[in-house]
N, C-alpha and C positions, 0 to 999 in steps of 0.2 A: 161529819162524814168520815168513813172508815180509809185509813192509808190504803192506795195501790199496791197490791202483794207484786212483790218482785219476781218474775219469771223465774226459774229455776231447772236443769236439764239435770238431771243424774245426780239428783242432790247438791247439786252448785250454783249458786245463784252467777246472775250475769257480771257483781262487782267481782266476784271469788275469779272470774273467767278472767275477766280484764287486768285482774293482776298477773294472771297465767302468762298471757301474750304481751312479747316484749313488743316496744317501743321501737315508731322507725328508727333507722340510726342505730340501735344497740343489736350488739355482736349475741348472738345463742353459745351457751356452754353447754358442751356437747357432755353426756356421761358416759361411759366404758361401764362394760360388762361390770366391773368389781365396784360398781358403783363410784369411782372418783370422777372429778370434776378435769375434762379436757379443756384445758384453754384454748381459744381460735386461734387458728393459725392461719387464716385465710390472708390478714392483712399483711399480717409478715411475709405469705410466698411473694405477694403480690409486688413487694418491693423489693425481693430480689431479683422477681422477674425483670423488675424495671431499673436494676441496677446493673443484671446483666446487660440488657438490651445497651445503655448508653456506653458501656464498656465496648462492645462490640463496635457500636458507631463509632468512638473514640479510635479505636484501632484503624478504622476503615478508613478513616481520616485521614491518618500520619500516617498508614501506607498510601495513600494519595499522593501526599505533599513527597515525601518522599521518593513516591516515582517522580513527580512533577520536578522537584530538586533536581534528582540526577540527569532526567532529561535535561534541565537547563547548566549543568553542569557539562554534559557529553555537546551540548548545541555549542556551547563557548571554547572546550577543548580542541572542538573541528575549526572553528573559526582562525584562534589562535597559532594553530598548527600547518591550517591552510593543505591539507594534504587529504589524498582519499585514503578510504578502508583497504584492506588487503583482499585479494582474492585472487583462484588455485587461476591454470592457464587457458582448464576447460570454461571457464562462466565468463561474464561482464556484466559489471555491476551498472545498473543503471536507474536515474531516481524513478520512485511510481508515478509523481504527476507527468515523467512523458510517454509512460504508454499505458497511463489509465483515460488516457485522454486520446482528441484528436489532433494534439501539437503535429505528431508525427504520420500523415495520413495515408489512407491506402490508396491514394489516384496512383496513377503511371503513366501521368500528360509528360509528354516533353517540355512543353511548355508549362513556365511556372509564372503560376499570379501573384503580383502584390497584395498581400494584405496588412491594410494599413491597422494599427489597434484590433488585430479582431479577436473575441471572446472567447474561447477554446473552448468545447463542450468536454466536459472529466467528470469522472463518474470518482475523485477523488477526493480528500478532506484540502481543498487547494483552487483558487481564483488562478487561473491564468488567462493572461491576456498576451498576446504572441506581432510584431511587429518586424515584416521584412517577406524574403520570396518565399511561397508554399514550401514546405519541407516535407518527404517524403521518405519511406522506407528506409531506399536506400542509404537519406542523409543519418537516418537513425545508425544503419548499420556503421556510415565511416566515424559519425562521431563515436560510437562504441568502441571504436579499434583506436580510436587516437586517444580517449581516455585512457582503456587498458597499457598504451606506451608508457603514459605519463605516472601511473600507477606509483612505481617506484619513487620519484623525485618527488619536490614541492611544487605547490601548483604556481609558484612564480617562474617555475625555470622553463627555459626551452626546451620542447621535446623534438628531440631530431630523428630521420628515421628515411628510408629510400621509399621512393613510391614502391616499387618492388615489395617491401617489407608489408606495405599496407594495402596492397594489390591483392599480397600472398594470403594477408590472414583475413581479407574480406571472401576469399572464396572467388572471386571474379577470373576470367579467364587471362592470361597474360593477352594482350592484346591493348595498341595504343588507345583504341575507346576507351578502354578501365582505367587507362592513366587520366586521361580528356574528362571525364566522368568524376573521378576522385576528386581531381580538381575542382573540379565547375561546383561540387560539393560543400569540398572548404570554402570556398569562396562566399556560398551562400548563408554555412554556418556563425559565417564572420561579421554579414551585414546583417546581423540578426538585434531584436530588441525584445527582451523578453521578461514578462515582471509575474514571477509565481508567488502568491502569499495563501498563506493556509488560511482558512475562514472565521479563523477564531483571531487573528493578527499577530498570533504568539510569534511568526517567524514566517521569513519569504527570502527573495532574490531576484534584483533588477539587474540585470544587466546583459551582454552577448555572449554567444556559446563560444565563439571562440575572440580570444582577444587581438592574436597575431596571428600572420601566416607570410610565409619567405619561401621559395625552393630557389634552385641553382638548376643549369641543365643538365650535369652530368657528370659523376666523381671519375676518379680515373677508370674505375671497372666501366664507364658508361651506365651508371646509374644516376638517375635522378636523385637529389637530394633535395629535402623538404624540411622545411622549422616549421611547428606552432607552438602559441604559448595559450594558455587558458586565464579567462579571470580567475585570480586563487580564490572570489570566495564563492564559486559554483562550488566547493568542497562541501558549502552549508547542506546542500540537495543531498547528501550521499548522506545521511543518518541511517545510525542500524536498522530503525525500524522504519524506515521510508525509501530503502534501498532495494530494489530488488536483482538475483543471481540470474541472470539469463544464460542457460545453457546454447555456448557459442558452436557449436557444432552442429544441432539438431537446427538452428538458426542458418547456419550456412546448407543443410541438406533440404532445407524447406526453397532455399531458392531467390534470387531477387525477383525472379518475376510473380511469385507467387504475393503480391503483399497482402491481401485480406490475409493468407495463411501468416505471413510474421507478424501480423500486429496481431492477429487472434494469440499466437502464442506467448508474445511479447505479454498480453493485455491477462491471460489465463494463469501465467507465471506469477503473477503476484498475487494472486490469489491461493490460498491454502486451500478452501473449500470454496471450489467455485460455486456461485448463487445462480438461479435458473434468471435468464435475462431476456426482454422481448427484445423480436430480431428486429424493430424499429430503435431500439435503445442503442442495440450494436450498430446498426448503419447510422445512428447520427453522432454516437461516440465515433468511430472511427472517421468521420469525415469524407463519406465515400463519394459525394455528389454522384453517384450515379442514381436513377429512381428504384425506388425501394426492390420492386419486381427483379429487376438487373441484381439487386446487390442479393436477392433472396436466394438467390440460383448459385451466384458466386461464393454468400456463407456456405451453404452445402458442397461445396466443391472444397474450401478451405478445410472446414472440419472433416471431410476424408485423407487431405493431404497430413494433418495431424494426428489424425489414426496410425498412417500410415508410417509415419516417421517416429512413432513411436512413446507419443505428447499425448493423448489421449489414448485411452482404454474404449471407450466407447460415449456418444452420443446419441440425443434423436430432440428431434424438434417438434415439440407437441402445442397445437391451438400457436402458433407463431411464437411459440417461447423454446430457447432454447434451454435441453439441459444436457449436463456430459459428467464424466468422471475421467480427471485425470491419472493417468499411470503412475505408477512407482517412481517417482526421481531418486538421483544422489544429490544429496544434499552439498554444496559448498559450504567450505570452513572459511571465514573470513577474521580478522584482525586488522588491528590496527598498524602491523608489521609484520614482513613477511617471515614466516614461519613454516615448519613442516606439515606440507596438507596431510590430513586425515580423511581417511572417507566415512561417512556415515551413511548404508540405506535406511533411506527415511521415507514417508509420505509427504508431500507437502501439499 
């Protein structure tokens, strides 16, 4: 029987083919014009690619650890030191967990409730849990004006000061209720129990807003005198980047009775770019207890007094979400000492 002829296309048989076509696995040598032999160069980019790349993560890395360092470096400095940041005489510095939260609520009851452990709703990287009487706007405002005293000193010392002095810079009317009122303020700041810890456990603080409180009735001018002292390590709270500037002026022309309007401000201030937020999100962050309907009415009243004073540029509330843009700020210069302010117009 005669051998099978072997197929053959263009005068090449199919073994001639098969020597043609490389083998999986084997690289092709490319030829150039002038007929030379190109080596591949495909595997070699390929691992520069991937030499870049780890270089990159490499880097990405040790600036990580590096911020992470220095944050844990700046956390133990403040500890250590026991003092706050510096800041000019228009702002007051005050941490974000208490007005991204509802520690400090917008009611305006006379009456205030005990709440025993309760859960603070924050819209912040921060677990608080708040222990003593409702705190309110206002308390926000005195405790602001009695940090700003102690500013200067360490937070061990006493800070002394007239009720006058802290009458004066809260904006309130001279008039003996603002004295009755400050007080009954400190008072409540002082039975306070309050455990904020960040959600990651890196760092927190247990303890009360204020640690002491003494007044006298009256120096020779007929002023009142008053001591507080703070726990020194509420200082942990004031980190650079967990501190926010609150512009003290545009705070006092917003008003004490407006509170949805200060804590809106208080809560939009630490924000750079404020995020669109549903207005169910805002009445249960701020702690309004009032029913939703009521507080709907009252956010739009807030966010025109904000307009108005000059905190907002513009808003509008769309499908029940809010959104705005805030105005041009000045920026505050803070430090760790007090220094000559600068201004800088900024956006924030």
């Amino acid at each position: 029987m005669s051998a099978k002829p072997i197929p053959k296309i263009n005068n090449l048989d199919f073994e001639q083919l098969s020597q043609l076509v490389p083998k999986i696995g084997q690289s092709v040598k490319k030829v150039d014009l002038a007929g030379d032999v190109v080596e591949p160069t495909e595997t070699k980019a390929r691992v520069k690619r991937s030499r870049s790349y780890e270089e990159s993560l490499e880097a990405v890395r040790a600036r990580s650890a590096a911020l992470l360092e220095k944050k844990q470096i700046d956390f133990e400095a403040r500890v250590m030191q026991e003092s706050f940041p510096w800041w000019d005489d228009e702002h007051r510095g005050v941490p974000n967990p208490f007005i991204r939260s509802g520690l400090f609520s917008v009611r305006t009851t006379t009456k205030r409730e005990y709440l025993p452990n309760l859960h603070v709703s924050s819209l912040s990287n921060y677990e608080i849990n708040y222990t003593g009487q409702e705190l309110q706007q206002d308390d926000l405002s005195v405790w602001l004006s009695l940090i700003n005293l102690a500013r200067d000193n360490k937070m061990s010392d006493k800070v002394r000061f007239t009720g006058y002095q802290l009458v004066t810079d809260l904006g309130w009317r001279m008039h003996s209720e603002s004295y009755t009122r400050a007080k009954e303020s400190i008072a409540r700041l002082k039975v306070t129990g309050i455990n904020i810890t960040s959600k990651d456990s890196s760092e927190g603080y247990s303890g009360s807003l204020i640690r002491e409180y003494a007044w006298a009735d009256a120096d020779d001018n007929g002023k009142t005198k008053w001591m507080v002292r703070f726990e020194p390590r509420v200082s942990v709270l004031f980190m650079d980047d967990t501190t926010t500037m609150l512009e003290w002026e545009t705070r006092k022309r917003i008003g004490p009775r407006a509170a949805v309007a200060m804590w809106l401000h208080a809560f939009y201030s630490s924000h750079r770019e404020p995020i669109p937020l549903a207005v169910s999100k805002l009445h249960e962050l701020s702690q309004s207890g009032a029913p939703l309907s009521t507080f709907r009415r009252n956010l739009k009243t807030a966010l025109d007094k904000l307009v108005d004073v000059g905190f907002l540029e513009d808003f509008k509330i769309v499908n029940d979400t809010v959104y705005l843009k805030k105005a041009a700020r000045i920026k505050a210069v803070t430090s760790s000492a007090p220094r000559t302010v600068k201004r800088l117009t900024t956006k924030r």
